[in-house]
GUTORNU-964643 format. One record per residue (C-alpha): residue number from 0; x, y, z. Coordinates in pm, 1 decimal. Layout:
REM GUTORNU-964643
@resi=NUM xx=X yy=Y zz=Z $
...
REM end
This chain:
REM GUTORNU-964643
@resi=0 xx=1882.7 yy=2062.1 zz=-7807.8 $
@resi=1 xx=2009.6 yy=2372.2 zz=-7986.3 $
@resi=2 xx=2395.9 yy=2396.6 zz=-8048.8 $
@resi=3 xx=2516.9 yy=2768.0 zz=-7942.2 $
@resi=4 xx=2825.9 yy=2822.0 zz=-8038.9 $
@resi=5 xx=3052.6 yy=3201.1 zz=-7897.3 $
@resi=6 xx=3290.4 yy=3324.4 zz=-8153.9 $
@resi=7 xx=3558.7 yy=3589.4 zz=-8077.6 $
@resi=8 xx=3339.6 yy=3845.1 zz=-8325.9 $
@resi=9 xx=2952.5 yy=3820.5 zz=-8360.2 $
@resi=10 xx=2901.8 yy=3639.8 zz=-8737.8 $
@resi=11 xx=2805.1 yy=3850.4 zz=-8997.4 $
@resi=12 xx=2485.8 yy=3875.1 zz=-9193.4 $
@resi=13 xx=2666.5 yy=3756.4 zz=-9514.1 $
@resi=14 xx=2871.8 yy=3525.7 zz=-9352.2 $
@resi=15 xx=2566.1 yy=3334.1 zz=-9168.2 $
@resi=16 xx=2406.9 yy=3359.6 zz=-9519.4 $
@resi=17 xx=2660.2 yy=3162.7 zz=-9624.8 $
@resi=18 xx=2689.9 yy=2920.7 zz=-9362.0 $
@resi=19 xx=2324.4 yy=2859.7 zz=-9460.8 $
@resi=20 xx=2416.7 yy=2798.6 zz=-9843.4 $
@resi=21 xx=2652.4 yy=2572.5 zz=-9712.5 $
@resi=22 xx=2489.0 yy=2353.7 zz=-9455.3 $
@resi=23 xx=2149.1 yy=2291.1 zz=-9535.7 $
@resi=24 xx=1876.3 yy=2155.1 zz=-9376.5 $
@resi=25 xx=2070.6 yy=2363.6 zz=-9049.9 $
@resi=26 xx=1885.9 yy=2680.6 zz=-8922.8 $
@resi=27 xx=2121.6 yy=2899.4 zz=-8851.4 $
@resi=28 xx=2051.1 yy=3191.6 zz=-8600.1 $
@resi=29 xx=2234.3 yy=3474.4 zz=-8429.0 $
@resi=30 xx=2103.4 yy=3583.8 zz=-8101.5 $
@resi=31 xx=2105.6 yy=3972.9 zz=-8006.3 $
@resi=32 xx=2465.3 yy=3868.1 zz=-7742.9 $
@resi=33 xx=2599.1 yy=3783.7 zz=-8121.8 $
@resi=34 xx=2576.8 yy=3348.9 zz=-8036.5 $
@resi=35 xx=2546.1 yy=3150.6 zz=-8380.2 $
@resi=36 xx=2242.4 yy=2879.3 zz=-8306.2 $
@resi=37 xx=2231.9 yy=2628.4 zz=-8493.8 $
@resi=38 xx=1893.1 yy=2411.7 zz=-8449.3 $
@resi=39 xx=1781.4 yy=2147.6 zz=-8695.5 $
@resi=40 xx=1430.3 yy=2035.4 zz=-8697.8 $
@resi=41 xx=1272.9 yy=1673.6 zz=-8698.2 $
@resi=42 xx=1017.4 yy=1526.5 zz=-8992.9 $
@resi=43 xx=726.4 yy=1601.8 zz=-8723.8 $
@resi=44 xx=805.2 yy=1994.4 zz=-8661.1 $
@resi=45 xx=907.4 yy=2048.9 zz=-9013.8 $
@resi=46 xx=568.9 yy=1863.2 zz=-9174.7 $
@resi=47 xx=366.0 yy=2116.6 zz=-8890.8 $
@resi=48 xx=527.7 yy=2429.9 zz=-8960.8 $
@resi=49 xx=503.3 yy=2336.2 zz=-9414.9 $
@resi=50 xx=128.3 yy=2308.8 zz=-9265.9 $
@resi=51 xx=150.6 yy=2660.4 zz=-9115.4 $
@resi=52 xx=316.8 yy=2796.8 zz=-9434.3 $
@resi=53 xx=36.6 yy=2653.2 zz=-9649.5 $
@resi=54 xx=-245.7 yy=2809.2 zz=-9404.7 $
@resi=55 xx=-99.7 yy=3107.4 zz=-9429.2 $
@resi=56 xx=-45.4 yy=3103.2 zz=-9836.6 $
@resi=57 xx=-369.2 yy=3002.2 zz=-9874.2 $
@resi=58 xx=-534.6 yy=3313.6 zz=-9673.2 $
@resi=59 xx=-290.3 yy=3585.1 zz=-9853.1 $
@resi=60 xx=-384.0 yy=3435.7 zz=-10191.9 $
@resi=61 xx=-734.2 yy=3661.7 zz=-10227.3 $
@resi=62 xx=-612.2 yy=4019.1 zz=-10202.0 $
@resi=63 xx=-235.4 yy=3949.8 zz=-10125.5 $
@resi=64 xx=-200.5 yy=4174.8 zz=-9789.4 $
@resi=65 xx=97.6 yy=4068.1 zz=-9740.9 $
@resi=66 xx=363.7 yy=3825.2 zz=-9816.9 $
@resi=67 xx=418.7 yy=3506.4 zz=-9643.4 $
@resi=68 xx=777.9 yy=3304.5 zz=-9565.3 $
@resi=69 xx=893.3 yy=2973.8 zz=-9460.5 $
@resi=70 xx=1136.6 yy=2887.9 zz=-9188.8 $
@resi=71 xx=1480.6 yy=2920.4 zz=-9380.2 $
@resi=72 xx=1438.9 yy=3288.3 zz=-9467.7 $
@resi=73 xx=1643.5 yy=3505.3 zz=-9159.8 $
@resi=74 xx=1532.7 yy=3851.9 zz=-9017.5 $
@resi=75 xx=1763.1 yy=4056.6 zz=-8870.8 $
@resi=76 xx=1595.0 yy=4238.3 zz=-8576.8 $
@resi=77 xx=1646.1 yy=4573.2 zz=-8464.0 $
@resi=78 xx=1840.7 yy=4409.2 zz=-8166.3 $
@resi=79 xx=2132.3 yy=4257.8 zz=-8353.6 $
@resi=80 xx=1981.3 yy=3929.1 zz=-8340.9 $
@resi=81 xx=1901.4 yy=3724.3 zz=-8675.9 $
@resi=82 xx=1586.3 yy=3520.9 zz=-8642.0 $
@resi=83 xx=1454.5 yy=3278.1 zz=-8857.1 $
@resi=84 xx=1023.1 yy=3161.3 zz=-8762.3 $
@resi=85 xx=943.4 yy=2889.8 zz=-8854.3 $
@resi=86 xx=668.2 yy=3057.2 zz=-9048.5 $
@resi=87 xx=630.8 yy=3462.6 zz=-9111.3 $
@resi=88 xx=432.3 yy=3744.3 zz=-9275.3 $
@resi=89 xx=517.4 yy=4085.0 zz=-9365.2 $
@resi=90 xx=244.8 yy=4349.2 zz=-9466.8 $
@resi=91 xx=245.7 yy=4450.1 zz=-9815.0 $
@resi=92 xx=318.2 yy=4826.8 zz=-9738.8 $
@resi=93 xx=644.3 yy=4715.0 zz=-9596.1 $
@resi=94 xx=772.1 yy=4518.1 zz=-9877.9 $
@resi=95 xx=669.9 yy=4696.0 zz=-10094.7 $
@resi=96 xx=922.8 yy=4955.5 zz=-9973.0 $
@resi=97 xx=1185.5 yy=4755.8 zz=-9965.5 $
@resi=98 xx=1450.0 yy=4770.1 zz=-10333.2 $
@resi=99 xx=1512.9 yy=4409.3 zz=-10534.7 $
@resi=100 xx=1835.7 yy=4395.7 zz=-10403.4 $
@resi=101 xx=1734.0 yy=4489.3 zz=-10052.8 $
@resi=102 xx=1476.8 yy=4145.0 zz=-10077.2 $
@resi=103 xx=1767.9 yy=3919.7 zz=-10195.9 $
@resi=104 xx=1973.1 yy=3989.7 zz=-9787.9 $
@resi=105 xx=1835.6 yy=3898.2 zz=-9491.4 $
@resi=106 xx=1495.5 yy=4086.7 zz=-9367.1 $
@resi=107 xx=1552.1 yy=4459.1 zz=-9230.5 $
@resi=108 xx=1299.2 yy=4380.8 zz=-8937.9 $
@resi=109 xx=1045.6 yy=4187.7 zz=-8749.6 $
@resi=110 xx=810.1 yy=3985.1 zz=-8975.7 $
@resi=111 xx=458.2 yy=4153.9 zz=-8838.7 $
@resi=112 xx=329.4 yy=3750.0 zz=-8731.5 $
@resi=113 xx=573.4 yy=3506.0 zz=-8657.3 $
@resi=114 xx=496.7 yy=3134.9 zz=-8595.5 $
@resi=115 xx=751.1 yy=2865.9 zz=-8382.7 $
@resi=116 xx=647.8 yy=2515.2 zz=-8395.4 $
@resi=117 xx=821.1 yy=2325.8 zz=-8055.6 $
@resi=118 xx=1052.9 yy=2074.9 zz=-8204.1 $
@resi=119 xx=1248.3 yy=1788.1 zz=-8023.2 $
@resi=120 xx=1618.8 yy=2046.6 zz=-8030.4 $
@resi=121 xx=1378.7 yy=2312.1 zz=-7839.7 $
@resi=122 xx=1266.0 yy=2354.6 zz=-7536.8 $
@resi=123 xx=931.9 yy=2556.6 zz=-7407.9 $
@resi=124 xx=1142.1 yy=2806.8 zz=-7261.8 $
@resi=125 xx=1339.1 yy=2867.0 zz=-7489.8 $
@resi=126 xx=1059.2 yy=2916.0 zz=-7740.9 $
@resi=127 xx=855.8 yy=3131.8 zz=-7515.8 $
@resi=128 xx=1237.6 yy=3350.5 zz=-7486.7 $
@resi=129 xx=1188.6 yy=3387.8 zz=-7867.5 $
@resi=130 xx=789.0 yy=3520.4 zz=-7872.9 $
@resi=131 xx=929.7 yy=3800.5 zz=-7608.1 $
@resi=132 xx=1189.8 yy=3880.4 zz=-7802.8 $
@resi=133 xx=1025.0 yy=3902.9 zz=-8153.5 $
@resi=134 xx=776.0 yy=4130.2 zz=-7963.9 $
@resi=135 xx=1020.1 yy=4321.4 zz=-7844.5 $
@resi=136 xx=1170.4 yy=4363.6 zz=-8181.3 $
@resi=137 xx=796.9 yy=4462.2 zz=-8336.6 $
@resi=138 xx=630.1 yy=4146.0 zz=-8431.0 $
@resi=139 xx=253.1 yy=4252.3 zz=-8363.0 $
@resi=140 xx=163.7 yy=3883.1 zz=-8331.9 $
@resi=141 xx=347.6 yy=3536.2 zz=-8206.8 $
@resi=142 xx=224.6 yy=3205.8 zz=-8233.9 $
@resi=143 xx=382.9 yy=2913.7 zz=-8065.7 $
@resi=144 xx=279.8 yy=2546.9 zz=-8120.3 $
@resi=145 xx=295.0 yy=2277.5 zz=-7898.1 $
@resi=146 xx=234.2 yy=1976.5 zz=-8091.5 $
@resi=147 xx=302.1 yy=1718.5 zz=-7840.4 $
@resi=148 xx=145.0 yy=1894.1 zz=-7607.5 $
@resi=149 xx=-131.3 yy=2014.2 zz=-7846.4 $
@resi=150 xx=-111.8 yy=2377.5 zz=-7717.1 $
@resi=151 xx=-110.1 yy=2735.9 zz=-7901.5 $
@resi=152 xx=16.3 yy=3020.6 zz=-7714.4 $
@resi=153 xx=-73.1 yy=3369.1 zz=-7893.2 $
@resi=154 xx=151.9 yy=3665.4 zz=-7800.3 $
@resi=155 xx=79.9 yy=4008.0 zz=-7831.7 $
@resi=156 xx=207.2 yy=4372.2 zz=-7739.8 $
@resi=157 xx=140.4 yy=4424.1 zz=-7409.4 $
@resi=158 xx=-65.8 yy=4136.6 zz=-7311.7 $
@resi=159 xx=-114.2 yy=3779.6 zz=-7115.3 $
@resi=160 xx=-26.9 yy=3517.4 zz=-7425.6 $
@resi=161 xx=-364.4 yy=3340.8 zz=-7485.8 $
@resi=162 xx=-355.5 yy=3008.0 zz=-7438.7 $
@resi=163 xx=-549.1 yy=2678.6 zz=-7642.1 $
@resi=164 xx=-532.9 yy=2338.3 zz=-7561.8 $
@resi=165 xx=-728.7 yy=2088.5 zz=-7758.2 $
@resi=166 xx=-835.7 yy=2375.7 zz=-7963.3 $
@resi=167 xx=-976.6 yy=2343.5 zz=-8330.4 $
@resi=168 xx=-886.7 yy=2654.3 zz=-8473.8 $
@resi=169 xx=-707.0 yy=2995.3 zz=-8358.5 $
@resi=170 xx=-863.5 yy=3356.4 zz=-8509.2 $
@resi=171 xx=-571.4 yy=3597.9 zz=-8538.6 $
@resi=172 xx=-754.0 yy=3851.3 zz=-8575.8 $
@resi=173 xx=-704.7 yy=4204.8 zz=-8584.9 $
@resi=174 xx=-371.9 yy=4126.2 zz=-8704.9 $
@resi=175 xx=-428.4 yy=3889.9 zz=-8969.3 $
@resi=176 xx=-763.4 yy=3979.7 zz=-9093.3 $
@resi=177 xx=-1002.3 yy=3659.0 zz=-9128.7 $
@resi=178 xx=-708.3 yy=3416.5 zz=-9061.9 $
@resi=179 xx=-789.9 yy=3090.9 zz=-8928.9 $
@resi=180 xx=-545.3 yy=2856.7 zz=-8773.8 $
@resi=181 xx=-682.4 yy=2522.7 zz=-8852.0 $
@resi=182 xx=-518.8 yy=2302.1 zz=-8571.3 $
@resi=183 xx=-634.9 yy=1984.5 zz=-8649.3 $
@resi=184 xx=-440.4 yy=1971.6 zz=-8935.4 $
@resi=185 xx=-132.1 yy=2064.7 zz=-8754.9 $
@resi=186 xx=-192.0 yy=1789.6 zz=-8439.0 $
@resi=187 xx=-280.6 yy=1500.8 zz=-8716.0 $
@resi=188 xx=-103.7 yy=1370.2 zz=-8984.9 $
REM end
């Protein structure tokens, strides 16, 4: 179960920077109402989404489109909210544009993919909550894993998620050109 916790004043970007200096292994969150989530992750999500990470390292390597972060980097979303997927990629053109100092804060947007691997502190709903909203915010492709469950749901703008059970791999294409979600290495250890 995620803790929410209401303040008087929503918490700052530096401020929930620091919390995160301060308290790690916590991911720290602020939803859009200006909340500060706090949801730690168990060995099993943690070992899936270092899997997703690596996938997704592994595919940028040959011509570097974009680059490619791990769960405890946040994004602060055009709606107030700071997010943190448990796997993300930004297009090259985009941070490119951004100054040194400007990569050292929190992210100035929606990664363009953003992965969520279902945990024991999160719940389906709540997870399927977050997919809307980074699509909302401009992610142009979600991915939500279901390991006990052995599902993928695949959001995008303005359509049906896509659902795989029992799959063996995921294409995202268009969005991530030639990428491959191996699932069998995210459902085994």
């Amino acid at each position: 179960m995620a803790i929410t916790l209401k303040h008087t004043r929503p918490v700052t970007d530096d401020e929930l920077l620091e919390l995160s200096r301060q308290n790690p292994g916590y991911q720290f969150e602020r939803s859009a109402k200006g909340e500060l989530i706090v949801t730690p992750a168990g060995m099993e999500s943690g070992r899936a989404s270092g899997e997703v990470v690596g996938q997704l390292r592994d595919w940028n390597q040959s011509d570097r489109p974009g680059v490619v972060f791990d769960s405890s980097t946040g994004f602060r979303m055009p709606d107030g909210s700071v997010l943190s997927p448990d796997a993300s990629w930004v297009r090259r053109d985009r941070w490119d544009a951004l100054t040194i100092e400007d990569r050292k804060k929190l992210g100035p947007f929606c990664p363009d993919a953003v992965f969520e691997i279902r945990s024991e502190s999160n719940t389906l709903a709540e997870l399927r909550d977050k997919m809307r909203a980074y699509l909302a915010n401009g992610a142009r492709v979600g991915v939500l894993v279901d390991p006990d469950r052995r599902t993928v749901e695949v959001y995008r703008p303005g359509r049906e998620p896509e659902m795989h059970q029992d799959s063996k791999t995921v294409s995202l294409d268009p969005e991530l050109a030639g990428f491959i979600l191996n699932l069998e290495s995210l459902f085994t250890a």
